[in-house]
C-alpha positions in Angstrom: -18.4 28.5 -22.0 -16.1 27.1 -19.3 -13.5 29.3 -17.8 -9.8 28.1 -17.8 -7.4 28.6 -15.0 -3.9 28.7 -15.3 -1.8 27.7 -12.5 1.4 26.3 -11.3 1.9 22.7 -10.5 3.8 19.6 -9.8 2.8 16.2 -12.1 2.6 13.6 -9.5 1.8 11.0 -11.6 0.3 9.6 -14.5 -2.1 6.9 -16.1 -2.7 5.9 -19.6 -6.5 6.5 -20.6 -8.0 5.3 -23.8 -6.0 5.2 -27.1 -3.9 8.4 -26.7 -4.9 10.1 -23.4 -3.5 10.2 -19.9 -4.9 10.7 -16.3 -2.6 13.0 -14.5 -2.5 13.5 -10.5 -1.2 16.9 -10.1 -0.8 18.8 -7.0 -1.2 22.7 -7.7 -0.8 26.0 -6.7 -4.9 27.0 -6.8 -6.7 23.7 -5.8 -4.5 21.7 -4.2 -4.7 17.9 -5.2 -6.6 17.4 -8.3 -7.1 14.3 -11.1 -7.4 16.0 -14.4 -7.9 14.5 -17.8 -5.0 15.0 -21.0 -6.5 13.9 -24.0 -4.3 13.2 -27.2 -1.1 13.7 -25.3 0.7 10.2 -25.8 0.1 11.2 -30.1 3.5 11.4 -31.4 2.1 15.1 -32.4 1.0 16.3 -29.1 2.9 19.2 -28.3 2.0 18.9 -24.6 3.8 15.7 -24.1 7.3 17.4 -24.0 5.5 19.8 -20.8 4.0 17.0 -18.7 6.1 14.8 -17.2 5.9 12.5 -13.9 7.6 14.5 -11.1 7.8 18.1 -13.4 7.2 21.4 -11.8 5.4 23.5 -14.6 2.1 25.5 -15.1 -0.6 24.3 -16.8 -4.1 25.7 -18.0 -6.9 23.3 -17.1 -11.0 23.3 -17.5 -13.3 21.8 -15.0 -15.8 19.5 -16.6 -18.7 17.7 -15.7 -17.0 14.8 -14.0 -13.0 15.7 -14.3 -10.9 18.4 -14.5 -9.1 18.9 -18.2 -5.4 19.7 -18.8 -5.6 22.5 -22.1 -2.3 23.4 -21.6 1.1 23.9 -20.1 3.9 26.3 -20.4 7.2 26.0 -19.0 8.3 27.4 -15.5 11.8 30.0 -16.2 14.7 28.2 -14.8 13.4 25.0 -14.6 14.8 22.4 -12.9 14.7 18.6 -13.7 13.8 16.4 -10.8 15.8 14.2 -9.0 15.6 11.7 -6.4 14.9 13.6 -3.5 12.0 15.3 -5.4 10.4 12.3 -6.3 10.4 10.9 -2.8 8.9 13.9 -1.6 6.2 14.3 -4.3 5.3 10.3 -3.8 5.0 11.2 -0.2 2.4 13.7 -1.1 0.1 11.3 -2.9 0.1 9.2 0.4 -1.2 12.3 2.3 -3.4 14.2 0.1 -6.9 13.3 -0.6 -9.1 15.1 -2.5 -8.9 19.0 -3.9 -8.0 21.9 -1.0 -6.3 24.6 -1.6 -2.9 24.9 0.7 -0.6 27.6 -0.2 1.7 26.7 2.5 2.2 23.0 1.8 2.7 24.4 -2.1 5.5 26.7 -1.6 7.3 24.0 0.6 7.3 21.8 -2.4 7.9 24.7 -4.8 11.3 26.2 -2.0 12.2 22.5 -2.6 12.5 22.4 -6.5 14.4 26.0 -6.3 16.7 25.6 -3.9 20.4 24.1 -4.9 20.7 20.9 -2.9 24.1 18.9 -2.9 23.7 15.5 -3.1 25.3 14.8 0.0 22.5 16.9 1.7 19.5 14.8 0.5 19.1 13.0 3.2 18.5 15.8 5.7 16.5 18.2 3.4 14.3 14.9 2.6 13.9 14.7 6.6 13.8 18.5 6.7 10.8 18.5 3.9 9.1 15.5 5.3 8.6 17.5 8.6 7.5 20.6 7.7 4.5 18.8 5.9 3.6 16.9 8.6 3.6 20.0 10.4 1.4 22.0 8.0 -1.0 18.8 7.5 -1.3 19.1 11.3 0.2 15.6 12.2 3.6 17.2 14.1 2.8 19.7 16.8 5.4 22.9 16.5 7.2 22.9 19.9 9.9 25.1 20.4 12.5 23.0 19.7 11.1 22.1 16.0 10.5 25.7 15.9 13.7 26.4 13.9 12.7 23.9 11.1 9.1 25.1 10.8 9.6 28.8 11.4 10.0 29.6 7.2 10.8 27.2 4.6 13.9 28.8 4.1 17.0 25.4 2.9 20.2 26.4 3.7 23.6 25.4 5.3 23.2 26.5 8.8 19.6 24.8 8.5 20.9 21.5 7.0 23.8 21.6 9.6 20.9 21.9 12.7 19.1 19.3 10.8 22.1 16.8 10.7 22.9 17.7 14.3 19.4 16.5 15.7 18.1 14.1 12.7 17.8 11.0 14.7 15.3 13.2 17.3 13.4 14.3 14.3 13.3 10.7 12.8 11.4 10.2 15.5 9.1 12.7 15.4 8.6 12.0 11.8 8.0 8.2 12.2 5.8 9.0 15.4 4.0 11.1 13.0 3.0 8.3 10.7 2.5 5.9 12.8 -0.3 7.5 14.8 -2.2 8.8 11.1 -1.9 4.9 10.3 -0.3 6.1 6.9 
């Protein structure tokens, strides 16, 4: 009998497979990045499909197979929040830099301190930079000097952190794009 672990997670993206099925990239809590199998999901009668959407933070139940992992179920997150722009970016980002399954706790609970905190719109642009550097910076491509310090130090979004980050975002732009550049991403 396999054992099934439930666990939160963000639905990167998806693929039809076969007749009614999908493959869904999802980055979670307990594994990290994963591929995982939904059978039956695209049937109008699916009661999954409503769970598992592209870019949806949710928890799901899953079964490793022989070959692929298995999506059994999901269950909605309390409060949950509907993604938007900035999300997507950020969670697109992710399957640029993520290969294969490993477990990181702290690039999770950036993602998840993104989806809970309340972000104007006006602010995207520096929490996007904001986001974007602290998961360099846990992925080990940014080196924490003490003047990123105060933008690595938690992953705490607030005003007087998105007021720092507007004050120096053309330095950290830099940073960022230096970043990249030198992983050839």
């Amino acid at each position: 009998m396999h054992h099934i672990y439930t666990t939160s997670a963000f639905i990167i993206s998806s693929t039809p497979h076969g007749e009614s099925g999908k493959f869904l990239l999802i980055f979670t809590e307990n594994f990290g990045m994963i591929g995982a199998l939904a059978q039956g999901i695209r049937l109008n009668k699916s009661k999954l499909r409503y769970h598992i959407q592209d870019f949806d933070y949710t928890n799901i139940s899953i079964v490793r197979g022989k070959e692929v992992w298995r999506l059994t179920g999901a269950h909605e997150i309390e409060n949950k929040v509907k993604p938007n722009i900035l999300h997507i970016k950020i969670l697109k980002l992710l399957k640029r830099l993520l290969h294969g399954e490993e477990k990181n706790e702290k690039l999770f609970e950036i993602i998840e301190t993104l989806y809970k905190a309340d972000i104007k719109e006006k602010d995207y642009n520096s929490v996007e930079c904001l986001t974007v550097l602290r998961i360099l910076s846990t992925l080990g491509y940014i080196r924490n000097t003490e003047k990123l310090n105060i933008f690595l130090e938690n992953n705490s979004i607030n005003e007087d952190i998105i007021k720092n980050m507007n004050e120096n975002k053309s330095k950290i732009i830099r940073v960022i794009n230096t970043a990249l550049k030198e992983s050839q991403l």
